[in-house]
C-alpha positions as CSV (number, residue, x, y, z in Angstrom):
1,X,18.7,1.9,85.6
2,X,15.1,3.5,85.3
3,X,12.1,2.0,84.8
4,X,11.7,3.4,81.4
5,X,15.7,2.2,80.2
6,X,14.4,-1.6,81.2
7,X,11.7,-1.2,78.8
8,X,13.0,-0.1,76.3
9,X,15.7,-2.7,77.0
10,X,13.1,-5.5,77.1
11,X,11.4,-3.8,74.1
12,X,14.3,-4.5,71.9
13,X,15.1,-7.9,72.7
14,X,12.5,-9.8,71.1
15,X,13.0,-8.3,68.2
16,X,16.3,-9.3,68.2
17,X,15.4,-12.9,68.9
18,X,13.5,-12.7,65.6
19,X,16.1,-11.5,63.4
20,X,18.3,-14.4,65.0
21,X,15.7,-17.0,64.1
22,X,15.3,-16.0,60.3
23,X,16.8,-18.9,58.1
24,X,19.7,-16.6,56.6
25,X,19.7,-17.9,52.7
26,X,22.8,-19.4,52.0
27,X,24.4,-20.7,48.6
28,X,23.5,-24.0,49.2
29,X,19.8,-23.2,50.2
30,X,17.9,-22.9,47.0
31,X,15.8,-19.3,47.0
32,X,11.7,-20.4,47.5
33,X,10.5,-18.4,44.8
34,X,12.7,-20.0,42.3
35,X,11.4,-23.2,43.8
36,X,7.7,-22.0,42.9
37,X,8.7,-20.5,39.7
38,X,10.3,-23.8,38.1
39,X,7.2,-25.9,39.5
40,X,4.7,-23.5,37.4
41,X,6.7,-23.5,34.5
42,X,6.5,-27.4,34.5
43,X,2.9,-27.1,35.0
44,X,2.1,-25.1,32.6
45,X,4.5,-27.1,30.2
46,X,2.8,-30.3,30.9
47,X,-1.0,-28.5,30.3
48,X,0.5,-27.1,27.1
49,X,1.9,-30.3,25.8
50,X,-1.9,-31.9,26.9
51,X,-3.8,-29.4,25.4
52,X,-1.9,-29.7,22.1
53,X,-2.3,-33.6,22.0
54,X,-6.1,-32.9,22.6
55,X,-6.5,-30.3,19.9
56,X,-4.5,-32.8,17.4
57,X,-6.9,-35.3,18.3
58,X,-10.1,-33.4,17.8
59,X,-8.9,-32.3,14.5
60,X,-8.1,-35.6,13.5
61,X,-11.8,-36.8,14.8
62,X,-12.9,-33.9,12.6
63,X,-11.5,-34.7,9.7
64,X,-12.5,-38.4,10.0
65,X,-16.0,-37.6,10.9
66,X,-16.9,-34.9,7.6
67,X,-19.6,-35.5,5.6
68,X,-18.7,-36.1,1.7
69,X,-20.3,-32.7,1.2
70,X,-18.5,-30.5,4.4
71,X,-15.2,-31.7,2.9
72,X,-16.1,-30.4,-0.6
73,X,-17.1,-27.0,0.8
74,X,-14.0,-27.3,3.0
75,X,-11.7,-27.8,-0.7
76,X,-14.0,-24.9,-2.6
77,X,-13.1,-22.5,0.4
78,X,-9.4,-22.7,-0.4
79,X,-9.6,-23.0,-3.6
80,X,-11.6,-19.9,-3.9
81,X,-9.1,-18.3,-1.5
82,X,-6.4,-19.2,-4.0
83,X,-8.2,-17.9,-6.5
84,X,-9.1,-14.4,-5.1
85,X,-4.9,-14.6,-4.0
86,X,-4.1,-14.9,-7.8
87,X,-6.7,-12.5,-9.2
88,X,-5.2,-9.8,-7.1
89,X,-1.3,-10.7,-7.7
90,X,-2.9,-10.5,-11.8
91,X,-4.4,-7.1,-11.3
92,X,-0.9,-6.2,-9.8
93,X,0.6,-7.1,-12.5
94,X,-1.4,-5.3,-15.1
95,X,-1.4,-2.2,-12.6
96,X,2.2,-2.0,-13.4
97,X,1.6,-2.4,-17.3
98,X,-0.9,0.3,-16.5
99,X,1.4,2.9,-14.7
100,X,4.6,2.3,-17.4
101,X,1.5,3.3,-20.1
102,X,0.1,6.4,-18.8
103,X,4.0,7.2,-17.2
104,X,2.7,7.4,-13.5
105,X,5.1,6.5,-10.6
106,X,5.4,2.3,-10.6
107,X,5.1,3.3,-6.8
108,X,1.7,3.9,-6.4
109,X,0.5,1.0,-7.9
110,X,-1.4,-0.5,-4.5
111,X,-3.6,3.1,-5.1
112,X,-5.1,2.2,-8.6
113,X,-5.3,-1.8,-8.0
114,X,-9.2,-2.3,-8.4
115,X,-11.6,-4.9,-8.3
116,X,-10.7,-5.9,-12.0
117,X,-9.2,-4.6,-15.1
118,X,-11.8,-1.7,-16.0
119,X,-11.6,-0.7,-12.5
120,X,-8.4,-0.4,-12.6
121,X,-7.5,1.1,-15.2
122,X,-9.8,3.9,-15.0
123,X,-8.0,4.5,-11.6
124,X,-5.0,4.9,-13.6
125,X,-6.6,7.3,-15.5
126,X,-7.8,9.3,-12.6
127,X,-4.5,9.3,-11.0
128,X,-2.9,10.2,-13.8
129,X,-5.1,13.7,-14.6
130,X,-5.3,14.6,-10.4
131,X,-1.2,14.0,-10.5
132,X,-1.4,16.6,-13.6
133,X,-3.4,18.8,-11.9
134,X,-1.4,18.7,-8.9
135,X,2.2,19.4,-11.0
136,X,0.6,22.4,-13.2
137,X,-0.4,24.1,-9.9
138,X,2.5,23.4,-7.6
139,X,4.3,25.0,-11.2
140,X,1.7,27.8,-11.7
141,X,2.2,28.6,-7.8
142,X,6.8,28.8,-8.4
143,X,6.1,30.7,-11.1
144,X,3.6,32.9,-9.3
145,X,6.2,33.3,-5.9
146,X,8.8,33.7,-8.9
147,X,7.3,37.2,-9.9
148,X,6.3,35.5,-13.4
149,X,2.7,35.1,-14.8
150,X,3.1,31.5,-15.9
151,X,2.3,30.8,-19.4
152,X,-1.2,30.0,-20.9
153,X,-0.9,26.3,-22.4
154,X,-2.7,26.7,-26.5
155,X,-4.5,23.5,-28.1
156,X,-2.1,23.5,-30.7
157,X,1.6,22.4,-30.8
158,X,4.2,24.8,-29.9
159,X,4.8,27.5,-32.9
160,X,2.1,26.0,-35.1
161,X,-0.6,27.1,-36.7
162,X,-4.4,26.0,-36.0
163,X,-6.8,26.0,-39.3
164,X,-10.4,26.6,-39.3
165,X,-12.8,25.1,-42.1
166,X,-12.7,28.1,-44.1
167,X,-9.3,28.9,-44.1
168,X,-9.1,25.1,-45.4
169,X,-11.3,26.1,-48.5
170,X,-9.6,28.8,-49.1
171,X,-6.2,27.4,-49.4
172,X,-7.9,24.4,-51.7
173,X,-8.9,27.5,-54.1
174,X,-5.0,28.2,-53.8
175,X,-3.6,25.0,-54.3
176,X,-5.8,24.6,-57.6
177,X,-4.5,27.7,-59.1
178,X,-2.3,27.3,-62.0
179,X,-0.6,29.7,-61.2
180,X,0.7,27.5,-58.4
181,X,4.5,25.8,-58.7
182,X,4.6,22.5,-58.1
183,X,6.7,22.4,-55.3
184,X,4.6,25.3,-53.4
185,X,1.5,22.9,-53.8
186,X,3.4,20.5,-52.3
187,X,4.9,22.3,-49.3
188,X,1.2,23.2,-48.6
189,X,-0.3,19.8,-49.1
190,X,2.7,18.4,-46.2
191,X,1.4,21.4,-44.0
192,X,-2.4,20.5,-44.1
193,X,-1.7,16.7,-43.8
194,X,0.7,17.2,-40.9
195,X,-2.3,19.7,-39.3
196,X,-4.7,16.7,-39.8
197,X,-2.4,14.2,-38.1
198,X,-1.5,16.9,-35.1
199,X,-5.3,17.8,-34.8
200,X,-4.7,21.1,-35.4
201,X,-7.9,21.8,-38.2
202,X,-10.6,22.8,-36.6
C-alpha cells in the first residue's frame, strides 16, 4: 500500500464514523420538526385565545365607559346606515318599475340606480334613447352590409297622411258644403279627429 491509498483510506473513515453516529429516525422516535411545529401551534393558540379575551374586555370597558352622548351618535350611525341601506333597496325597486315602463332590459338596472327618484329616472331615460340609438345603427349598418339603403323613418304613422293648417281650412270649407252627404262629413270628421289624436296636423 502507497502512501497516497492510506490517505485516502484514512480520509474516508471519519466520515464513516459520522454517518454511524447519526440518530437514524425510527417509528418510535417522534420527527423534531413536528415536535416544534405542534409547540407553535399551541402557542399561537393560547395568544389567540388571550388576545380575544382582552379585546372582549376592552369592548366591554368601552361600552360601560360612553358618555350619554357617544352612545347616541353610536345609535344615529347605524341608524343612518340602515337608512341609506333601505333608500337604495327603494330606488331598486322603483328602477325596476322604471325599466318595465320605458321597456329597457330589467338587467341593467344597477346602471340607472341614482341618487333618488329624479335621478334615476332620467337615467332611465338616457339609457333608453343611447340603447335606441345603438339598435337603429347596428340595423342601419345589416341593412347597409345587406346591399339595402335602409329606410328613412317619417313623423307620421305608417301609410298615413300628415295635415298642415291650411289643408285643415280647406277641408272645413268642404265639410260645410251642402253639397256634402252626411256620411262623407262623417268619414272626414273621424279622419281629422284621429290625425289630432296621432299628432299628425301640423
Amino acid at each position: 500500500m502507497t502512501d497516497t491509498e492510506s490517505t485516502i483510506t484514512t480520509a474516508q473513515a471519519p466520515s464513516d464514523t459520522v454517518a454511524q453516529d447519526a440518530p437514524k429516525a425510527t417509528p418510535q422516535t417522534p420527527d423534531i420538526s413536528k415536535l416544534i411545529q405542534a409547540s407553535e401551534d399551541r402557542v399561537r393558540t393560547q395568544y389567540s385565545k388571550e388576545l380575544k379575551a382582552q379585546q372582549a374586555i376592552i369592548d366591554e370597558l368601552r361600552a360601560k365607559t360612553m358618555t350619554e352622548s357617544e352612545i347616541r351618535k353610536h345609535k344615529e350611525q347605524l341608524l343612518s346606515e340602515r337608512e341609506t341601506t333601505l333608500q337604495r333597496k327603494e330606488l331598486e325597486l322603483y328602477a325596476v318599475d322604471v325599466l318595465k315602463e320605458h321597456e329597457i332590459p330589467l338587467n341593467l338596472r344597477e346602471f340607472i340606480v341614482g341618487k333618488d327618484a329624479e335621478d334615476t329616472k332620467a337615467r332611465a331615460g338616457a339609457l333608453k334613447t343611447e340603447f335606441q340609438k345603438a339598435v337603429e345603427q347596428a340595423v342601419n349598418d345589416r341593412f347597409k352590409s345587406g346591399g339595402r339603403e335602409p329606410a328613412k323613418a317619417s313623423d307620421s304613422p305608417a301609410g298615413k297622411k300628415t295635415y298642415s293648417q291650411s289643408e285643415i281650412e280647406a277641408i272645413a270649407k268642404r265639410v260645410q258644403s251642402p253639397t256634402m252627404s252626411q256620411s262623407e262629413r262623417a268619414a272626414i270628421m273621424a279622419e281629422l279627429q284621429a290625425a289630432q289624436r296621432e299628432g299628425r296636423i301640423k
